[in-house]
SETI-570701 format. One line per 4 residues: their letters; for each residue x, y, z of C-alpha. Coordinates in Angstrom, 2 decimals. Example, Ala and Ser with C-alpha at 12.3 -4.5 7.8 and 13.67 -1.06 7.14 Angstrom:
2
as	12.30/-4.50/7.80 ~ 13.67/-1.06/7.14
END
This chain:
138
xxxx	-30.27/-147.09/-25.86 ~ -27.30/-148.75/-24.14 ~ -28.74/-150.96/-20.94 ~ -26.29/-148.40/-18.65
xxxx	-28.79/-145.70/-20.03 ~ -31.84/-147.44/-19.59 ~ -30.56/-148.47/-16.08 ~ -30.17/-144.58/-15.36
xxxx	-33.34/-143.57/-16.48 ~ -35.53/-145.79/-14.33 ~ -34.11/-144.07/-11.45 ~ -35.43/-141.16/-9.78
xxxx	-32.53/-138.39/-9.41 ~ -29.30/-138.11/-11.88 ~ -26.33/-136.25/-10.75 ~ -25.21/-135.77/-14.32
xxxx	-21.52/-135.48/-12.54 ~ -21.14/-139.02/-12.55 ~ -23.21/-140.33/-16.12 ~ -20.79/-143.21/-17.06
xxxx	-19.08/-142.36/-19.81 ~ -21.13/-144.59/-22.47 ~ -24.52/-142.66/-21.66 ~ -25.42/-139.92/-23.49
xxxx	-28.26/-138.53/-21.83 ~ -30.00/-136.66/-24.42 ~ -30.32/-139.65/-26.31 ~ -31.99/-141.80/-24.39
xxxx	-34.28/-139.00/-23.49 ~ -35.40/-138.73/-26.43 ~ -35.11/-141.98/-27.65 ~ -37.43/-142.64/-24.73
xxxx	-39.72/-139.62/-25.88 ~ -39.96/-141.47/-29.46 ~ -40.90/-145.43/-27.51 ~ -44.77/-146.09/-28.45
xxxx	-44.90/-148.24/-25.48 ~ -43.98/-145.63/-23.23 ~ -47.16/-145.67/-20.79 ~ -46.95/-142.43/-19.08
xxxx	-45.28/-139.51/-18.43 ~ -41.86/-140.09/-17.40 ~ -39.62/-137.67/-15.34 ~ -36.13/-137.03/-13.42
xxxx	-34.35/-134.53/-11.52 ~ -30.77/-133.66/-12.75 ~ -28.61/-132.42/-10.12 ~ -24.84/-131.27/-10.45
xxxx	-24.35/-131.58/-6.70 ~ -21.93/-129.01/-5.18 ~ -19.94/-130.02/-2.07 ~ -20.45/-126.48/-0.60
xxxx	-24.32/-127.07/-0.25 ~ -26.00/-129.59/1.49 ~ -28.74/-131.98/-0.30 ~ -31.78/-129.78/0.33
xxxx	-30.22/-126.79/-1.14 ~ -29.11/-128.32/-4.34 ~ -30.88/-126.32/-7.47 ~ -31.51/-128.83/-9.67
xxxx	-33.37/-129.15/-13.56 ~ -36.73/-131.49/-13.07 ~ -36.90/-132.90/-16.75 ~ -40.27/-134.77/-18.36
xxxx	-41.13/-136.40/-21.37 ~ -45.03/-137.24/-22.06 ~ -44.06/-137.90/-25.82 ~ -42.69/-137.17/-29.04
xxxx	-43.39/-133.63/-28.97 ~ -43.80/-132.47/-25.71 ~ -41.81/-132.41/-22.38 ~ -41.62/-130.60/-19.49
xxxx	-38.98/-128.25/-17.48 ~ -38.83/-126.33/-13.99 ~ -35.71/-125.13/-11.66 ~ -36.12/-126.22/-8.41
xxxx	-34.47/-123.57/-6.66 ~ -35.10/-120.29/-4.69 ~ -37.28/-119.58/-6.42 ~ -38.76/-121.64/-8.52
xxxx	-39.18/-121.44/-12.01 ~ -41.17/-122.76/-15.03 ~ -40.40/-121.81/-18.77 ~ -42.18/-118.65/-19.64
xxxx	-44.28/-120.43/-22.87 ~ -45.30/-123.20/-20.85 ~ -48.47/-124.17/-22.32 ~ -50.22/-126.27/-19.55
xxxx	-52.76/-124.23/-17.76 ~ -52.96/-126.63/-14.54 ~ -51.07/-129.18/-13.38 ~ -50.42/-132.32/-15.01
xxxx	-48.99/-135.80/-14.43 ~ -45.99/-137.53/-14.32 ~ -43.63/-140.36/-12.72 ~ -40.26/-140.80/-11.42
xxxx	-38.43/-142.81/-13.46 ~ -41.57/-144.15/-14.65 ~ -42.70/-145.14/-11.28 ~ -43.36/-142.59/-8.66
xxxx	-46.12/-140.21/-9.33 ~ -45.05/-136.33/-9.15 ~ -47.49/-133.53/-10.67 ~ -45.54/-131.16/-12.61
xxxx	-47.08/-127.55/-12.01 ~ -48.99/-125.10/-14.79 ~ -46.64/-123.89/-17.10 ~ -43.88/-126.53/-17.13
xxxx	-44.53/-128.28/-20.35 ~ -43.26/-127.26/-24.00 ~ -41.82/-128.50/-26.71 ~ -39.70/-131.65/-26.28
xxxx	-36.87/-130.51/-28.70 ~ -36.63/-127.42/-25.99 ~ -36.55/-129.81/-22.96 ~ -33.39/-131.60/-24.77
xxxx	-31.54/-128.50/-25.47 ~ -32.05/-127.81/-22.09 ~ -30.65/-130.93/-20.60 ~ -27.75/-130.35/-22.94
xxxx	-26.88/-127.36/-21.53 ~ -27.31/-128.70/-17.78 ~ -24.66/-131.44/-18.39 ~ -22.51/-129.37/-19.79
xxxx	-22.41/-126.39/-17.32 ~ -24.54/-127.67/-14.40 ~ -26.27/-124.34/-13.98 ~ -29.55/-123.22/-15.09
xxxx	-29.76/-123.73/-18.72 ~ -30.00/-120.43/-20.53 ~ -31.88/-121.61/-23.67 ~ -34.97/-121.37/-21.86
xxxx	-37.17/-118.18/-20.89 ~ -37.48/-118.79/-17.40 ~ -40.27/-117.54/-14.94 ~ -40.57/-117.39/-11.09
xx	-43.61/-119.61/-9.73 ~ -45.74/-116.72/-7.55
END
């Protein structure tokens, strides 16, 4: 993982508009996801901010990793949605960047490879990634 990728991933929001151009995102995810020393949960919300909305009204892809195998995914926007085989029945832990503590809600995590294909998809089109089954949060 380049140090411009490491750098990226310790903070707590990406706009994945401006990733430098070294930084492949989906690699250091899950080059991150494969790191035996990697403590706890980690997560980050990817944004593809629009000029026509302001910051509060910005749908954006919250994106975990606990580890090798599984992640987590939800679309924060109206409303809000978790993957429809989500397999966690409550909520469950993780940090920004590493750092902050955020719960991730019931139903958010699945399969890591899924979570990657999903972030994929967000760089590339910035919209809600369509390789997931998404559900709204009642």
């Amino acid at each position: 993982m380049t140090a411009s990728a490491s750098d990226l991933l310790r903070g707590n929001d990406i706009d994945v508009r401006q990733l430098p151009p070294d930084v492949d995102l989906v690699d250091a995810i899950r080059q991150l996801s494969q790191d035996p020393e990697l403590g706890c949960p980690w997560s980050w919300t990817l944004s593809s901010l629009r000029d026509d909305l302001p910051w509060y009204e910005q749908p954006a892809l919250s994106v975990g990793v606990r580890d090798a195998e599984t992640g987590a995914l939800v679309w924060q926007d109206q409303p809000l949605m978790v993957p429809a085989n989500g397999t966690n029945a409550g909520p469950v832990d993780y940090w920004l960047g590493g750092l902050h503590h955020t719960p991730m809600d019931a139903h958010t995590e699945v399969p890591i490879e899924l979570v990657l294909r999903a972030v994929a998809e967000y760089v590339r089109t910035g919209q809600r990634p369509t390789c997931v089954e998404w559900i709204a949060v009642c």
